[in-house]
TORKOL-4160 file (C-alpha; in steps of 0.2 Angstrom, whole numbers, padded with zeros to 4 digits, m for minus):
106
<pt num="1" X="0009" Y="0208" Z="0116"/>
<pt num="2" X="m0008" Y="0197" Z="0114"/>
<pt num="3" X="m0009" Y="0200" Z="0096"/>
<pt num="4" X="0010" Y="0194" Z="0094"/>
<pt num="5" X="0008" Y="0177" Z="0107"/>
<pt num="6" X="m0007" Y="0176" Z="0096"/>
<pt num="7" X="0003" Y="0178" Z="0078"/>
<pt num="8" X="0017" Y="0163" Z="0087"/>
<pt num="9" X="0002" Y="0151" Z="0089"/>
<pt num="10" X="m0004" Y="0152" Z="0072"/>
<pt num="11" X="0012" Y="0152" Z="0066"/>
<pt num="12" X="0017" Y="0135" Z="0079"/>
<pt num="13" X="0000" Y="0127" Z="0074"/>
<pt num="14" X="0002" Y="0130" Z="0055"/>
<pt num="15" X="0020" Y="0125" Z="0054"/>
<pt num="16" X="0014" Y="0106" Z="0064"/>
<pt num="17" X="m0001" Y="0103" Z="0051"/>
<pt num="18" X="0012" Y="0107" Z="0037"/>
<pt num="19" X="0024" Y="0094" Z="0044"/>
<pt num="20" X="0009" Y="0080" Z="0046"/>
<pt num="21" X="0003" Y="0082" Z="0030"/>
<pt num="22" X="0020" Y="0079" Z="0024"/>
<pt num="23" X="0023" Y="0064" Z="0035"/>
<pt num="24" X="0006" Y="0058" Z="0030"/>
<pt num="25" X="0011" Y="0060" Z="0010"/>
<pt num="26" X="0028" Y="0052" Z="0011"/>
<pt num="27" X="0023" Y="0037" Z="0021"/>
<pt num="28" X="0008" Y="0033" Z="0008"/>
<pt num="29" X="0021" Y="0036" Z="m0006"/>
<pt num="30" X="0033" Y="0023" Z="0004"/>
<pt num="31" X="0021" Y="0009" Z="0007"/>
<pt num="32" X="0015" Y="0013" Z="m0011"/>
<pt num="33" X="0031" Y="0010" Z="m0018"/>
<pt num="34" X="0035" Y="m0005" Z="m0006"/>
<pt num="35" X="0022" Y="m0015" Z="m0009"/>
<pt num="36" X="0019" Y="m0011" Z="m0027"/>
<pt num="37" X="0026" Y="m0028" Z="m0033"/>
<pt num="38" X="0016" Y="m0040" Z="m0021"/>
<pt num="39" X="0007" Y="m0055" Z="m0024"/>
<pt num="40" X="m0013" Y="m0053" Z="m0022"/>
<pt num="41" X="m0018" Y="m0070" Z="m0014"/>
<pt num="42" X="m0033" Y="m0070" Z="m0030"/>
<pt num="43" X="m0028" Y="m0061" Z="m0044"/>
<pt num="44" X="m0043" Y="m0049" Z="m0046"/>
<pt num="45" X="m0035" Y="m0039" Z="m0031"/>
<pt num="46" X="m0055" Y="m0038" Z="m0023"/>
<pt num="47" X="m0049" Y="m0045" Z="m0006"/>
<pt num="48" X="m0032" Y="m0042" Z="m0003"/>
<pt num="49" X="m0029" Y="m0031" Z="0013"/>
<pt num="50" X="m0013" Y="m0026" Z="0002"/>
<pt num="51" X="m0022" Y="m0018" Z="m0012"/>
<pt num="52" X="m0036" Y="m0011" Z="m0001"/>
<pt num="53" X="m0023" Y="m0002" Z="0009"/>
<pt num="54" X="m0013" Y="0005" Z="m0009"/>
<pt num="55" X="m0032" Y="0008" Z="m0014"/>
<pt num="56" X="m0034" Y="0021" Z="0001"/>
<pt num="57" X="m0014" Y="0028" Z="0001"/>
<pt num="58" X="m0017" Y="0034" Z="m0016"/>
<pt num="59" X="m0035" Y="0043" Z="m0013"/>
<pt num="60" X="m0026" Y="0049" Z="0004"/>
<pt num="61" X="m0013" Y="0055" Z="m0011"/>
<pt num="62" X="m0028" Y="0063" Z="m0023"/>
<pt num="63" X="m0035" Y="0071" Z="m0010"/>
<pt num="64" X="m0023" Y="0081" Z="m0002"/>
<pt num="65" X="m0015" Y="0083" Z="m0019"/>
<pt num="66" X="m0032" Y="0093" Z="m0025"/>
<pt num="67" X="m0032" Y="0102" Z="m0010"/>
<pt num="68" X="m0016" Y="0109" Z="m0013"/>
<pt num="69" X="m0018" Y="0113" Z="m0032"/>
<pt num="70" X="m0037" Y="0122" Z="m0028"/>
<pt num="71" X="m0025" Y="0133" Z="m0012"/>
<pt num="72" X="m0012" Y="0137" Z="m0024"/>
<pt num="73" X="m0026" Y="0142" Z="m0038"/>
<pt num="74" X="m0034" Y="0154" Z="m0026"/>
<pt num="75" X="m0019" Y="0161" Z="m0015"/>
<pt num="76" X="m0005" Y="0162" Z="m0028"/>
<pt num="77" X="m0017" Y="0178" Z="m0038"/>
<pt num="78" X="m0021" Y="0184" Z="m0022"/>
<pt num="79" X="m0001" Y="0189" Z="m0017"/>
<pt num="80" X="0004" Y="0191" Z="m0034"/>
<pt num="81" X="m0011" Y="0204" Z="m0037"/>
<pt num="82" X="m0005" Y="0210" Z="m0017"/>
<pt num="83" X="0015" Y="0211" Z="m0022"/>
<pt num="84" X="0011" Y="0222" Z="m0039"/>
<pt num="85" X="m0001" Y="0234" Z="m0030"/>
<pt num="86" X="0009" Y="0239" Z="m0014"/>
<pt num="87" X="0021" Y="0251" Z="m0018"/>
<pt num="88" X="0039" Y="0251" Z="m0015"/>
<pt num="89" X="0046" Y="0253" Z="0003"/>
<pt num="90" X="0060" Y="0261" Z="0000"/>
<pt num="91" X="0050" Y="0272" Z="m0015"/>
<pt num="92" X="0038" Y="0279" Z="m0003"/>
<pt num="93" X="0050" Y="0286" Z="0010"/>
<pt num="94" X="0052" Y="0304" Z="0009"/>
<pt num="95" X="0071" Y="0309" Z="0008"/>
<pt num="96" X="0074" Y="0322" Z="0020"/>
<pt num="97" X="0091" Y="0330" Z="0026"/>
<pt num="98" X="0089" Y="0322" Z="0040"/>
<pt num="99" X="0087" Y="0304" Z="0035"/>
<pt num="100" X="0102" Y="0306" Z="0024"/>
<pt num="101" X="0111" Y="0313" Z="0039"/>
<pt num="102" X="0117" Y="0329" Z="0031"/>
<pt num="103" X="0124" Y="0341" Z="0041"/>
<pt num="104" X="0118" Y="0359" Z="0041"/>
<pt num="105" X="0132" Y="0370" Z="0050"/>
<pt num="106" X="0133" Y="0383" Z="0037"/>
């Protein structure tokens, strides 16, 4: 019972950061595509609240995107190596009588 409230936590708790991070990506790459065309009040972009903020929605960007890559590198060898070592389910059942539900009246 503890270990499966415990399992429906994780499970709530993961599911929520998935969802922020998402939020958090799409809204950088809205504001990144809204306000891609403005007008910086000096054209070297150095003080412009504008391009500050595009500065930081693109690391915000960067830095979730290498997060993601460096997860994938290390997890996707990890279930690939897990999925070809198990063995079949259905192959490492025994077949009995009984599980076929043969009938033995001779």
């Amino acid at each position: 019972m503890q270990d499966s409230r415990i399992s429906l936590n994780m499970k709530i708790a993961t599911g929520i950061m998935a969802t922020m991070i998402l939020i958090v990506m799409l809204f950088c790459s809205y504001y990144i595509a809204s306000e891609s065309g403005h007008k910086c009040i000096d054209n070297t972009g150095e003080n412009c609240p504008i391009c500050a903020c595009i500065k930081q929605c693109k690391s915000v960007i960067h830095h979730i995107s290498d997060g993601m890559v460096t997860i994938v590198a290390i997890i996707l060898p990890i279930i690939f190596f897990i999925l070809t070592e198990l063995p079949d389910i259905d192959q490492s059942q025994e077949q009995t009588l009984i599980s076929q539900k043969i009938r033995l009246n001779i």
